[in-house]
C-alpha positions as CSV (number, residue, x, y, z in Angstrom):
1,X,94.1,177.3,100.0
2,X,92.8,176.5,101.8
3,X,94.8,173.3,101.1
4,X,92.6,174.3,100.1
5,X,92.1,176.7,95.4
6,X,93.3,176.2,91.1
7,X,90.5,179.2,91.1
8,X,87.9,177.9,95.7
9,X,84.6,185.0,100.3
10,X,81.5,191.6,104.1
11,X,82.0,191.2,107.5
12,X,84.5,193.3,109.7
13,X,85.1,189.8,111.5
14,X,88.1,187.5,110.9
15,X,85.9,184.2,109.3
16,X,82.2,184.0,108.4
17,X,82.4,181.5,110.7
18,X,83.9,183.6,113.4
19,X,80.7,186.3,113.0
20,X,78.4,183.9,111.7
21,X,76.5,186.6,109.9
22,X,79.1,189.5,109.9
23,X,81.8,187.4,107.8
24,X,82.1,185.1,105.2
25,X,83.8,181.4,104.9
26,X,85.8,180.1,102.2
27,X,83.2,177.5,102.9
28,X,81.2,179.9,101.3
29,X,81.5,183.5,99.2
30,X,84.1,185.6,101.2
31,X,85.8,182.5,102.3
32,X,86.6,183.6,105.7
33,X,85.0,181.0,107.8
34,X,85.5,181.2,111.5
35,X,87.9,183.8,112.3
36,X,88.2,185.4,115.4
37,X,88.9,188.4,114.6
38,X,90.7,187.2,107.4
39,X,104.9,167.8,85.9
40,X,106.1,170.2,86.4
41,X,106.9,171.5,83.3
42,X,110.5,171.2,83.3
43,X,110.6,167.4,82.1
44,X,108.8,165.7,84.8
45,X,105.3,164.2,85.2
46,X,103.1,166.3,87.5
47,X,101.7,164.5,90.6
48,X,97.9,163.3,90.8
49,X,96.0,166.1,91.1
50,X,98.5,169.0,89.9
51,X,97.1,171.2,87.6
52,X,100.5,172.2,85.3
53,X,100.9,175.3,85.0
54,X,104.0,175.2,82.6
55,X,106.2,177.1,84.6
56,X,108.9,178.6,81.9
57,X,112.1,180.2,83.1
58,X,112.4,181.7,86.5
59,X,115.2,180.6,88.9
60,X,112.5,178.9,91.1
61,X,110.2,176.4,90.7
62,X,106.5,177.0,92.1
63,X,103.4,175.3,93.1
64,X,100.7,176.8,94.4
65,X,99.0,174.7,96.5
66,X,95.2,175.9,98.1
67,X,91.9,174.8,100.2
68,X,89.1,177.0,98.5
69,X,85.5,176.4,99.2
70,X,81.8,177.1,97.1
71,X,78.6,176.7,98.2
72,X,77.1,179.6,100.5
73,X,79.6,182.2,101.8
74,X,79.4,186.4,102.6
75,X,79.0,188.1,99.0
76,X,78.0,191.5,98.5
77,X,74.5,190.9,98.8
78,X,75.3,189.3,102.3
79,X,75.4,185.1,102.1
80,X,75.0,183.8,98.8
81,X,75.9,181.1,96.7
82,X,79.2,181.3,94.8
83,X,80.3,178.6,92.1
84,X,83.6,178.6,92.4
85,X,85.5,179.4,95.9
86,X,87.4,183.0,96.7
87,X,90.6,181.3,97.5
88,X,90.5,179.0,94.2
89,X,90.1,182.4,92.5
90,X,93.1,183.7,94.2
91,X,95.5,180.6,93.6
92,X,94.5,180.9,89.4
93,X,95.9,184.7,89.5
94,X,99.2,183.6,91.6
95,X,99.9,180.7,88.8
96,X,99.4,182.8,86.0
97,X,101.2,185.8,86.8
98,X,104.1,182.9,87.7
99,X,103.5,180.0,85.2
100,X,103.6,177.8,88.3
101,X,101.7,174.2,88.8
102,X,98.8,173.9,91.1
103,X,97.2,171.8,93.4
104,X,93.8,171.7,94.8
105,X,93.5,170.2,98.3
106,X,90.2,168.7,98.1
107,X,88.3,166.8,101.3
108,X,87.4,163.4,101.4
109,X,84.4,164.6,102.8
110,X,83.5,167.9,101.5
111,X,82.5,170.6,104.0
112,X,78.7,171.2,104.5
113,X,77.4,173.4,101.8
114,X,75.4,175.5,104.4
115,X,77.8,178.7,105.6
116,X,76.2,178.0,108.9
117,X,76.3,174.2,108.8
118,X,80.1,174.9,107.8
119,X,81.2,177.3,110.3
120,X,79.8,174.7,113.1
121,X,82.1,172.3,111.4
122,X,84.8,174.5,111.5
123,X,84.9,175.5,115.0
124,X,84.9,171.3,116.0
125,X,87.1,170.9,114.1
126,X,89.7,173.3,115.6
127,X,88.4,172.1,118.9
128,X,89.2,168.4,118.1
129,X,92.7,169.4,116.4
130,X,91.3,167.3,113.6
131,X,93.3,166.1,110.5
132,X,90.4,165.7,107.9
133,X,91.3,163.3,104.7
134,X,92.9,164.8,101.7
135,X,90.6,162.6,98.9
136,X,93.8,163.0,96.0
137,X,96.9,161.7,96.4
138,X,99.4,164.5,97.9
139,X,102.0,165.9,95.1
140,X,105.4,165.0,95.0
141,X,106.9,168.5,96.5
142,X,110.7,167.4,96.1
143,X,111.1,169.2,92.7
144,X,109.6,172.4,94.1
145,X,111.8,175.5,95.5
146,X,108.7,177.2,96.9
147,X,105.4,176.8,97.7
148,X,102.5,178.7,98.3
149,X,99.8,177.9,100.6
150,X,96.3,179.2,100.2
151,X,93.1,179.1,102.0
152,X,90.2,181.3,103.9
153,X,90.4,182.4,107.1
154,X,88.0,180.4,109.6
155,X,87.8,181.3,113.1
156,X,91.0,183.2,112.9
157,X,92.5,180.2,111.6
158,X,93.3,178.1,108.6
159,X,91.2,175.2,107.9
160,X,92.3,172.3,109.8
161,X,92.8,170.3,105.9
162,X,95.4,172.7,105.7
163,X,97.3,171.2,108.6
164,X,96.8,168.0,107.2
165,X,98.4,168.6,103.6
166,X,101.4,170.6,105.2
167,X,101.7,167.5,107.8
168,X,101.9,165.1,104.9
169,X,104.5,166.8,102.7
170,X,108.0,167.3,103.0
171,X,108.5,171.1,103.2
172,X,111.3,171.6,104.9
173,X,114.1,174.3,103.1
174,X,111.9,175.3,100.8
175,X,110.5,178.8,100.3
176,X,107.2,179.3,101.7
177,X,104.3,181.9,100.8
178,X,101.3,181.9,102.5
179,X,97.8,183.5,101.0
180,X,94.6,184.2,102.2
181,X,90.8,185.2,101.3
182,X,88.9,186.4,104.1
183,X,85.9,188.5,105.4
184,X,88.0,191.4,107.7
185,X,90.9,188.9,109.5
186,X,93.4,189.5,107.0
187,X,96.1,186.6,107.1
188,X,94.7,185.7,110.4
189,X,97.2,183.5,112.5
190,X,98.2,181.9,109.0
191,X,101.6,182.6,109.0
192,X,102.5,181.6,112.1
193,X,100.4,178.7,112.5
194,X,102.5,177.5,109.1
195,X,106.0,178.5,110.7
196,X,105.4,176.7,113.7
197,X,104.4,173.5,111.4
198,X,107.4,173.9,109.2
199,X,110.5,175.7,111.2
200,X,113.1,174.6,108.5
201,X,111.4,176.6,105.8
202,X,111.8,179.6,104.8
203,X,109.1,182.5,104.8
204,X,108.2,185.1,102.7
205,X,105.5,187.8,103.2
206,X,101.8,186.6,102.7
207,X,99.1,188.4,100.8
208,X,95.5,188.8,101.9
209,X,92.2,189.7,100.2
210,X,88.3,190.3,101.0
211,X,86.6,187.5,99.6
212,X,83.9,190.0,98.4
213,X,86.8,191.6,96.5
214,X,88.8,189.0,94.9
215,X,87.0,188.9,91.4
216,X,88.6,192.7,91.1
217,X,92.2,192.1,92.7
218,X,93.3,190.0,89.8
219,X,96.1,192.7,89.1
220,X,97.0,193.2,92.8
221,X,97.8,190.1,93.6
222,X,99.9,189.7,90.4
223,X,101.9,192.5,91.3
224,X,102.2,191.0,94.4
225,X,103.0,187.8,93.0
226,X,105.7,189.0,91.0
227,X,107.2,191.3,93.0
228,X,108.2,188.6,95.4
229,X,112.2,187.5,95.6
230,X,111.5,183.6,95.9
231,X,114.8,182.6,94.5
């Protein structure tokens, strides 16, 4: 997600952000920034900026859709510099234990690559109830039955490019799965920040991992992934 991650994380707070040296922020390795407290393939062309993901068979069809954010973030060593994002990560294990398309929400104006830089960022952000640009065009959601939506945990929260993606599609009736990465918030206030932004959809159980633990939770979270009734 975070919205954002195809692949964009050890602090015992819920963002980097939020403990701005106990956590970390998707905006960096445990992609947990400020938290408080963690074609499609069946004929059609894929939108701008959906990565197919051949989705074959199934009684549902799936995007993942994710914020995910490299650059400085909480790693085992304490902040370091990741090259690709924890929730990014994340998003590539969800679409290939599903065969489902992704997309990457990607800023207009990329967060700052400094954890601390991007946690200040973060928390005006929320403050402002800002709507920052989405640079790609958005993706064509009609064809999909559910969707899952992806990003760290900042401030307890998820990024405020989240709110702008699910603002900007239609998701109404369709099945909805959030995901996070985080540095000890866990889903945060995900899920119910994305029910109150979409009341005619329908919810299904998220899933949550320690950004300093997602390059080893590959099979977890396809279990996870596939043991989900989406249709």
């Amino acid at each position: 997600m975070l919205l954002a991650a195809g692949s964009v994380a050890a602090a015992s707070l819920l963002f980097a952000c939020g403990n701005p040296r106990g956590e970390s922020n998707d905006a960096s390795t445990s992609e947990s920034a400020p938290s408080a407290q963690a074609s499609s393939s069946e004929g059609s062309n894929p939108a701008q900026g959906v990565k197919d993901g051949s989705w074959q068979g199934g009684q549902a069809k799936v995007l993942v859709a994710y914020y995910s954010r490299a650059g400085e973030n909480y790693g085992t060593n304490g902040i370091e510099r990741i090259e690709v994002g924890h929730t990014k990560v994340m998003s590539g294990y969800i679409a290939e234990a599903l065969g489902a398309d992704e997309y990457e929400i990607v800023p207009t104006q990329p967060y700052p690559d400094s954890y601390d830089a991007c946690c200040d960022q973060a928390k005006e952000e929320q403050t402002q109830d800002a709507r920052p640009a989405i640079a790609d065009p958005l993706p064509d959601v009609s064809s999909y039955d559910v969707v899952f939506v992806g990003c760290p945990i900042w401030w307890g929260d998820e990024p405020m490019i989240i709110r702008t993606f699910v603002e900007g599609v239609d998701l109404s009736g369709k099945t909805i799965v959030p995901f996070t990465t985080h540095g000890g918030s866990g889903l945060g206030r995900v899920p119910s920040n994305l029910q109150a932004a979409i009341p005619n959809a329908r919810f299904v159980d998220g899933h949550a991992v320690a950004g300093t633990s997602v390059d080893d939770a590959r099979d977890e979270v396809t279990s996870w992934a596939k043991g989900l009734e989406l249709a």
